[in-house]
VOMI-601436 format. One record per atom (N, C-alpha, C): residue number from 1; atom name; x, y, z. Coordinates in Angstrom, 3 decimals. Each point is the difference from the previous one (the first is absolute). Layout:
N
     n   atom       east      north         up
   NUM     CA          X          Y          Z
...
This chain:
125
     n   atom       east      north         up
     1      N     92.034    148.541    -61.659
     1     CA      1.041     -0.806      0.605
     1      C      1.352      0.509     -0.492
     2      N      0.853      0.020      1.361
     2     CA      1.201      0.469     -0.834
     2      C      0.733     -1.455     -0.748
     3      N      0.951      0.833     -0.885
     3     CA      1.108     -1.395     -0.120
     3      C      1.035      0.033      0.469
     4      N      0.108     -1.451      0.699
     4     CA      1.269     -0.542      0.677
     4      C      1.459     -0.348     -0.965
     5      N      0.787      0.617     -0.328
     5     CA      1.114     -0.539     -0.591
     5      C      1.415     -0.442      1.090
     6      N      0.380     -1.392     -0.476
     6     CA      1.063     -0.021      0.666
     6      C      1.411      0.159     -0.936
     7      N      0.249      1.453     -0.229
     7     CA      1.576      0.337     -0.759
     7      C      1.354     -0.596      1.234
     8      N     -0.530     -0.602      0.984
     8     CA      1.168     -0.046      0.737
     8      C      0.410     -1.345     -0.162
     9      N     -0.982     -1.046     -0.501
     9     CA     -0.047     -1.099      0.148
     9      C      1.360     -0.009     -0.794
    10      N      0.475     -1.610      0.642
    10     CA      1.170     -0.026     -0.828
    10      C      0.347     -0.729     -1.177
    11      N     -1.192     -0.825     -0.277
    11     CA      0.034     -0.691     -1.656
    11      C     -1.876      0.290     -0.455
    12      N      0.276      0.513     -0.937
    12     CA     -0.716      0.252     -0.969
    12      C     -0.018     -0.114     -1.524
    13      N     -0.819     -0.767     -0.602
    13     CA      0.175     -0.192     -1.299
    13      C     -0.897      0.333     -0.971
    14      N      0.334      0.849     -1.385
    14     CA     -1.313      0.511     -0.683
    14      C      0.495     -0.937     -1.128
    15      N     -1.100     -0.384     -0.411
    15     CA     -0.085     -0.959     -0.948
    15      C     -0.158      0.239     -1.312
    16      N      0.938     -0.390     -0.847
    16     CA      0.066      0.092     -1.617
    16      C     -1.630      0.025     -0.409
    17      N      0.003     -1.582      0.049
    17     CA     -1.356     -0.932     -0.048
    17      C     -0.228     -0.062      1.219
    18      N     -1.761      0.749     -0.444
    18     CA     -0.324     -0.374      1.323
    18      C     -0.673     -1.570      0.413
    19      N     -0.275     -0.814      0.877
    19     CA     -0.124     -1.280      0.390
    19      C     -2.000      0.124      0.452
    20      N     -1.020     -0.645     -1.149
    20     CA     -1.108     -0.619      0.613
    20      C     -0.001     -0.446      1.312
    21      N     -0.951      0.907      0.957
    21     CA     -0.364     -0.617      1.369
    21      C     -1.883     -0.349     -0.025
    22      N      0.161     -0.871      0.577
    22     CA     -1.551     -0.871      0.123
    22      C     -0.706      0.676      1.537
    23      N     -0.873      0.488      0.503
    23     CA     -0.031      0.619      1.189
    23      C     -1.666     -0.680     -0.012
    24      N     -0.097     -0.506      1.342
    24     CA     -1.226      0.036      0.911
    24      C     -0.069      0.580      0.594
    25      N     -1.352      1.345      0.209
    25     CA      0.281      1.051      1.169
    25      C     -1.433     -0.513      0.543
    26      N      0.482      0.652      1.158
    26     CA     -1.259     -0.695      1.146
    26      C      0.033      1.357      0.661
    27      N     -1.582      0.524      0.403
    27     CA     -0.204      1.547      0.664
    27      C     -0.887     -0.594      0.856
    28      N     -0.168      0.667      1.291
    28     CA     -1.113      0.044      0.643
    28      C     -1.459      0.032     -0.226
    29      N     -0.080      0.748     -1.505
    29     CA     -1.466     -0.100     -0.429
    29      C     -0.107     -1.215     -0.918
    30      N      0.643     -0.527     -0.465
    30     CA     -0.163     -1.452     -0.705
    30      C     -0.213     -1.278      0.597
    31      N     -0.809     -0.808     -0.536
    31     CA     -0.172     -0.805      0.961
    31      C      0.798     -0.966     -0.646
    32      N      0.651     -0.238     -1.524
    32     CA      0.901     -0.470     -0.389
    32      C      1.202      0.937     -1.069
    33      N      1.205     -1.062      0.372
    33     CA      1.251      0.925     -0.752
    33      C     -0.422      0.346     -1.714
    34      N      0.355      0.904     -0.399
    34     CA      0.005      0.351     -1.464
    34      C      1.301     -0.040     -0.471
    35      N     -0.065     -0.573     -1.126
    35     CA      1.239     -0.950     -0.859
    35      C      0.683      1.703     -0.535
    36      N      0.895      0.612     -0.335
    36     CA      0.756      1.106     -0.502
    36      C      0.903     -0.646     -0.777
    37      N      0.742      0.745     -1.283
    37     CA      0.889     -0.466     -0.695
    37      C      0.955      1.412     -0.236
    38      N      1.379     -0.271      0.234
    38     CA      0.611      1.610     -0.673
    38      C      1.112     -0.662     -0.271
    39      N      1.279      1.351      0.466
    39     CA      1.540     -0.024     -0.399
    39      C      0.404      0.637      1.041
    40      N      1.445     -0.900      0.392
    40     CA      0.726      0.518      0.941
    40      C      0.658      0.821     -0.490
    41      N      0.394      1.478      0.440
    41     CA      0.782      0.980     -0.553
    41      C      1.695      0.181      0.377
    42      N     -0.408     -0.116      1.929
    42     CA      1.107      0.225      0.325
    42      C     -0.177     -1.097      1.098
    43      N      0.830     -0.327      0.679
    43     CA     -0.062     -1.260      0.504
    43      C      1.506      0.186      1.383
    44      N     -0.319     -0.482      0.949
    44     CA      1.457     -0.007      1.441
    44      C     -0.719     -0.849      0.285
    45      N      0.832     -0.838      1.598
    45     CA     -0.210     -0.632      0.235
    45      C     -1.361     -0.315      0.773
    46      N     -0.161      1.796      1.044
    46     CA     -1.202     -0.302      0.799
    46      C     -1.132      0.939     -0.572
    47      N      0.206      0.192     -1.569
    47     CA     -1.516      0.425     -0.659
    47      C      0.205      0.068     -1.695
    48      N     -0.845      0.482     -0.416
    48     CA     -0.533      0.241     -0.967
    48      C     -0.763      1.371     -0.538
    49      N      0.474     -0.019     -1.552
    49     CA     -0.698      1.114     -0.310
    49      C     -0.847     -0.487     -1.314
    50      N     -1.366      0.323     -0.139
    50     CA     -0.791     -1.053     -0.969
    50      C     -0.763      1.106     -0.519
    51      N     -0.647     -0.728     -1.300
    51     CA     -0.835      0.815     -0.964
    51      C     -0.990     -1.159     -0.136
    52      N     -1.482     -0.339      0.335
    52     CA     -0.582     -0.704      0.103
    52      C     -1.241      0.763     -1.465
    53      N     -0.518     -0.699     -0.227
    53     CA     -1.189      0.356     -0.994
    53      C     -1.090      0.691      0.358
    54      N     -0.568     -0.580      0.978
    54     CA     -1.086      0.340      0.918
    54      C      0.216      0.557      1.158
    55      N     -0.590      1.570      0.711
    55     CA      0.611      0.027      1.397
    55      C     -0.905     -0.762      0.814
    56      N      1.138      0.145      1.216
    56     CA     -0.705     -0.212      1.442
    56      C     -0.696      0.372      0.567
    57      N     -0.807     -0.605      1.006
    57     CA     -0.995      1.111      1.056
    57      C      0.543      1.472     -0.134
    58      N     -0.655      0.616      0.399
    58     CA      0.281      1.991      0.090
    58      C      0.927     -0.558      1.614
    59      N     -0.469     -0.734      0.891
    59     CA      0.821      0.242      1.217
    59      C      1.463     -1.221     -0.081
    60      N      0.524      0.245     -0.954
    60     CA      1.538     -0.776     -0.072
    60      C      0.212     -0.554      1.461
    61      N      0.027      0.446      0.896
    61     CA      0.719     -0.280      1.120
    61      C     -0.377     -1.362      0.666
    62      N     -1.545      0.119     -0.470
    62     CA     -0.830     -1.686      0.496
    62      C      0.361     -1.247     -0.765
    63      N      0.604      0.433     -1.074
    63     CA      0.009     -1.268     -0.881
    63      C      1.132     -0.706     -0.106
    64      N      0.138     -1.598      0.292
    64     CA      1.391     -0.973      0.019
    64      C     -0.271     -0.542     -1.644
    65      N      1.277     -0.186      0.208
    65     CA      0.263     -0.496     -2.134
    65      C      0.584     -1.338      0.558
    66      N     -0.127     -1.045     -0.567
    66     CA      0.829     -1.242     -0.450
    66      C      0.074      0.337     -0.783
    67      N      1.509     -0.057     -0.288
    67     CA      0.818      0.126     -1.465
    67      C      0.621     -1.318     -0.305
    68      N      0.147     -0.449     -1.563
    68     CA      0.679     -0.897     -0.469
    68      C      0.596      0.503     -1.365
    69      N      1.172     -0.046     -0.181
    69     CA      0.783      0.615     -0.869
    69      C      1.627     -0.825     -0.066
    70      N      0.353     -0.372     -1.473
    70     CA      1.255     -0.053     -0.017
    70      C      0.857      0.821     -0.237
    71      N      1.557      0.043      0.182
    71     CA      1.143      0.896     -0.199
    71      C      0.444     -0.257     -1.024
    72      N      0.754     -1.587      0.066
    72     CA      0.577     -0.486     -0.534
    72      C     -0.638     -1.796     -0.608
    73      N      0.180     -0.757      1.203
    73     CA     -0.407     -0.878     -0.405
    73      C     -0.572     -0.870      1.065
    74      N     -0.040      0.785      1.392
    74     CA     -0.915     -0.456      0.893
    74      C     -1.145      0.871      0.126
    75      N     -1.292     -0.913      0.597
    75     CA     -1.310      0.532      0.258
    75      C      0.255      0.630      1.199
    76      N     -0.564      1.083     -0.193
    76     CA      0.051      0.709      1.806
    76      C     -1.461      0.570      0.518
    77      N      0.021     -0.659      1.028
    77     CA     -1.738      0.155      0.656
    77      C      0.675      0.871      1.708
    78      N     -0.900      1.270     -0.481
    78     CA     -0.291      1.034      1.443
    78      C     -0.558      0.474     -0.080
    79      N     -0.475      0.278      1.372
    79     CA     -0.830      1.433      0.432
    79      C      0.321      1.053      0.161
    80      N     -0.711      1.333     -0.525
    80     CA      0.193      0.877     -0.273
    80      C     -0.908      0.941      0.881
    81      N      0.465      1.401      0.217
    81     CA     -0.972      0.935      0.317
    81      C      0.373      1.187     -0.712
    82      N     -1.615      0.674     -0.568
    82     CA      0.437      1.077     -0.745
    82      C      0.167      1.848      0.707
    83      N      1.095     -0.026      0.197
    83     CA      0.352      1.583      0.644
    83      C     -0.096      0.924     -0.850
    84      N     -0.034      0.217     -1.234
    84     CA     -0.168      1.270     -0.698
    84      C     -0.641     -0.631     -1.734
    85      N     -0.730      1.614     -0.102
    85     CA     -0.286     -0.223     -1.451
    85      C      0.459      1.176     -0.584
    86      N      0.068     -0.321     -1.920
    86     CA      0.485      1.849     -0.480
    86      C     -1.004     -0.189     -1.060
    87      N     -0.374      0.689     -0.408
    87     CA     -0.929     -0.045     -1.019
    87      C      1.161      0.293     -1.408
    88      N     -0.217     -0.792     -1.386
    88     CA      0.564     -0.512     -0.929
    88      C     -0.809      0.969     -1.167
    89      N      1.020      0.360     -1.419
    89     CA     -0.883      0.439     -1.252
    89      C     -0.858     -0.782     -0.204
    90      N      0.333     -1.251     -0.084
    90     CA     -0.329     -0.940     -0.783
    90      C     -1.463     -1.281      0.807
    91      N     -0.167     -0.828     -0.703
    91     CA     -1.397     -0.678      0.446
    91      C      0.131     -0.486      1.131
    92      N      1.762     -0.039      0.866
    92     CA      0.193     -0.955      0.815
    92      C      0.178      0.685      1.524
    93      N      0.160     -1.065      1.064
    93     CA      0.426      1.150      0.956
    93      C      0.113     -0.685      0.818
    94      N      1.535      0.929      0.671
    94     CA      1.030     -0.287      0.680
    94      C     -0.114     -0.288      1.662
    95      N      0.590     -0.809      0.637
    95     CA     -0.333     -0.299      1.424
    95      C      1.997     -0.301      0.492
    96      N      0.228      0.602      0.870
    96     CA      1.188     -0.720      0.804
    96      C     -0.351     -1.008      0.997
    97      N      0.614     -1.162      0.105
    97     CA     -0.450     -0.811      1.361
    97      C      1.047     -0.539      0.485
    98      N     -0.567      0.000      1.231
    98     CA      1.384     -0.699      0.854
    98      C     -0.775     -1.543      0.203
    99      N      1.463     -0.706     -0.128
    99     CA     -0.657     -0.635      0.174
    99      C      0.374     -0.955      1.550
   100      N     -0.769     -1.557      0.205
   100     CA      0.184     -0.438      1.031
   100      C      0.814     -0.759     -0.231
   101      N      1.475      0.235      0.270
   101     CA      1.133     -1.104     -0.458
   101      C      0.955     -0.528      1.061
   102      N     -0.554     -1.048      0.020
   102     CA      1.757     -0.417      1.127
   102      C      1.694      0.180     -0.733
   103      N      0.434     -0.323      1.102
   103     CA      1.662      0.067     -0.533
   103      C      0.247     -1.027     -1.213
   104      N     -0.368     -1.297     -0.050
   104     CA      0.050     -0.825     -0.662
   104      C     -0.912      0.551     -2.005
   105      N     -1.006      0.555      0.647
   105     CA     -0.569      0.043     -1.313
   105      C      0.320      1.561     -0.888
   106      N      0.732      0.830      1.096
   106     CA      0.521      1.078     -0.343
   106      C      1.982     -0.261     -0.553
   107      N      0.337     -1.198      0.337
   107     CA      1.032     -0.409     -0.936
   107      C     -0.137     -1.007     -1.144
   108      N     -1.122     -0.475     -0.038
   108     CA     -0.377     -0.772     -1.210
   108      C     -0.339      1.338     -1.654
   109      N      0.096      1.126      1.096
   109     CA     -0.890      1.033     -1.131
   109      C      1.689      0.450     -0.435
   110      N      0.641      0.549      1.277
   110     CA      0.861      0.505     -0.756
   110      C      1.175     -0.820     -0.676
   111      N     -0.107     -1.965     -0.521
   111     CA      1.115     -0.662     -0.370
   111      C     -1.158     -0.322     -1.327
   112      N     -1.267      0.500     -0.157
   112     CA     -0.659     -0.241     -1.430
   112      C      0.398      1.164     -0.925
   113      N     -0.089      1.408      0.682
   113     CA      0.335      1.001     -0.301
   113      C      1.349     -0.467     -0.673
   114      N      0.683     -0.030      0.943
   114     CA      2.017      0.021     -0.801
   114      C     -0.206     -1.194     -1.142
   115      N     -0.627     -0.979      0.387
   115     CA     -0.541     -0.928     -1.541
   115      C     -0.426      0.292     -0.925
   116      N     -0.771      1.306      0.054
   116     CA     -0.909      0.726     -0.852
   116      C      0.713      0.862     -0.621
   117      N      1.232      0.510      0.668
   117     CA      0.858      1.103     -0.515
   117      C      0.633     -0.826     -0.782
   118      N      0.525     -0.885      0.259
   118     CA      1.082     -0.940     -0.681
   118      C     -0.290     -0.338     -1.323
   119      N     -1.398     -0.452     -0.249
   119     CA     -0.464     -0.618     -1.104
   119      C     -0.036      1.455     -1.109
   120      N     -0.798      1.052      0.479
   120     CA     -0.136      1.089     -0.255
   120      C      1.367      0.881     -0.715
   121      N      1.000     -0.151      0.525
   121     CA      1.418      0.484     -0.630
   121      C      0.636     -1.162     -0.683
   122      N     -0.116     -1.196     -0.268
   122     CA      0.148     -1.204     -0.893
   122      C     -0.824      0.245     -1.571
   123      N     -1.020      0.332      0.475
   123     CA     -0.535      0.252     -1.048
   123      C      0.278      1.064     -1.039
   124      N      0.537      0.942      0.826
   124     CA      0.289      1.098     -0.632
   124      C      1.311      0.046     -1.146
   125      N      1.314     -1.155      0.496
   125     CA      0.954     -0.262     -0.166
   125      C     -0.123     -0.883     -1.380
């Protein structure tokens, strides 16, 4: 599979800390979702870039994620689809997803984000 990057996109954020995401993935060969646990790496409004513990099916393309993850200090519940994988040194491994976001829940991401920045350079101070 190739990988999809969007460098054009116009907000993108890589994360100091990265943020625990909770994922239910559901594949065509399951007859129920399997619970996943990782870290959000990089994060915009209409995806994600994740390091999960466990991989996914070999065919990424079949599988929807419910994600639940905070930014800041709201819960955020979406669906996800996974478009690319990279293979990692380390035990973990990496998935980009886009995800399924309306306008509404794609500005809730990016006013947790600027919350997240905020607290983040407060602290520093």
């Amino acid at each position: 599979m190739t990988m999809e990057f969007k460098r054009k996109e116009s907000f993108r954020h890589n994360l100091e800390n990265p943020i625990e995401i909770d994922c239910v993935v559901s594949h065509s060969t399951m007859e129920i979702g399997v619970q996943a646990k990782g870290q959000i790496v990089d994060i915009s409004p209409q995806g994600l870039r994740i390091s999960l513990l466990q991989p996914l099916p070999k065919d990424i393309e079949e599988c929807v994620l419910q994600l639940e993850f905070k930014i800041h200090e709201r819960v955020i519940r979406a669906d996800g689809e996974a478009v690319w994988n990279r293979p990692t040194g380390d035990e973990q491994y990496r998935y980009g997803i886009r995800l399924h976001a309306s306008e509404a829940l794609q500005e809730t991401i990016i006013e947790e984000l600027k919350l997240r920045r905020r607290a983040e350079v407060f602290s520093k101070k």
